[in-house]
C-alpha positions in Angstrom: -25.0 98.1 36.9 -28.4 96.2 37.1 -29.8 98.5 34.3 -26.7 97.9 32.3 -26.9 94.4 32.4 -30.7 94.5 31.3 -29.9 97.0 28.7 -27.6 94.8 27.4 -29.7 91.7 27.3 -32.0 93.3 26.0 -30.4 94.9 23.0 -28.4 91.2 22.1 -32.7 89.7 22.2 -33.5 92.7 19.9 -30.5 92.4 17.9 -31.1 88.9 17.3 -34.9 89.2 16.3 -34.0 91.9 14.0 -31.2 89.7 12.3 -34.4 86.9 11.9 -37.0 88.9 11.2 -35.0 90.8 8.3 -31.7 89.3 7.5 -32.1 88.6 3.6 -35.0 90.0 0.5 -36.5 86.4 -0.5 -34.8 87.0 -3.9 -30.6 87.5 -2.1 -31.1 83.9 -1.3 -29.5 81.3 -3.2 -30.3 77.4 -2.6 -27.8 75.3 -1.0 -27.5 71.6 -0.8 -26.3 69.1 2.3 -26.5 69.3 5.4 -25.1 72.4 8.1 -25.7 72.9 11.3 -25.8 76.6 12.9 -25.1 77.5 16.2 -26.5 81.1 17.8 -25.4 82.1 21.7 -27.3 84.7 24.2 -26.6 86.5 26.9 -29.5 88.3 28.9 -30.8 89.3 31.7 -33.8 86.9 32.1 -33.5 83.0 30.4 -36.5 83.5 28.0 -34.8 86.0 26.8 -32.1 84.6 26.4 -33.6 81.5 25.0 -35.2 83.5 22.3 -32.0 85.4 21.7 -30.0 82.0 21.3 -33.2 80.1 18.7 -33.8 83.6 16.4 -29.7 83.7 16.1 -29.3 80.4 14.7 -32.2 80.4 13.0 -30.8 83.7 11.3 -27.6 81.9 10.3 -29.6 79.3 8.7 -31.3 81.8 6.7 -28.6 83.8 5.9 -26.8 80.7 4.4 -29.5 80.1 2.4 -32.0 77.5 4.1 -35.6 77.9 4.7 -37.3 77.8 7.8 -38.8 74.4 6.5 -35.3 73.0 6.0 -34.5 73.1 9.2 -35.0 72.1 13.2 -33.9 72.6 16.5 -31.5 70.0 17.7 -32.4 70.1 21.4 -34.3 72.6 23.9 -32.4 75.5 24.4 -31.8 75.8 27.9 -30.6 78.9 29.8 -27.9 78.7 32.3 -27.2 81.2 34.9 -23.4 83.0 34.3 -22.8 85.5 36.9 -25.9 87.9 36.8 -26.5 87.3 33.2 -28.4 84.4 31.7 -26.6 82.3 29.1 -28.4 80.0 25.8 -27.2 78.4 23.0 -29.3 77.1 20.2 -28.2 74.3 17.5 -29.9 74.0 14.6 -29.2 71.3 11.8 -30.7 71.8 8.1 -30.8 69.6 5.5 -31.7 70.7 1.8 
């Protein structure tokens, strides 16, 4: 059950950095004006991981709806929180264009 739980964690982490590190070609963006805010959620098996999980998700949002990294920040720390034998984060991020 252990190495389910890890696998798990561990594929939502790599799942998430994939979504950041590729989500959008520089040209499929569009630009957007106002403000959003994004929100991403992780579950994993340690809390950096699921910290990082949490920040790259909403950070991918943010991209994906057409902000730049520049455009936007973190709201608060992410923070893990223990939920059964799983670690849970949650990242806001606000952008403004």
């Amino acid at each position: 059950m252990t190495v389910l739980k890890r696998a798990l964690g561990t594929t939502l982490a790599a799942g998430a950095l994939l979504l950041t590190v590729g989500a959008l070609p520089a040209g499929a963006q569009t630009a957007v004006t106002g403000q959003a805010s994004f929100v991403g959620v992780a579950f994993a098996s340690t809390p950096f991981v699921a910290d990082l999980g949490a920040y790259n998700s909403a950070f991918a949002k943010a991209k994906a709806a057409g902000y730049t990294t520049a455009q936007c920040t973190l709201a608060h720390p992410v923070v893990a929180t223990p939920l059964g034998t799983l670690w849970h984060a949650s990242a806001l991020v606000t952008c403004n264009a």
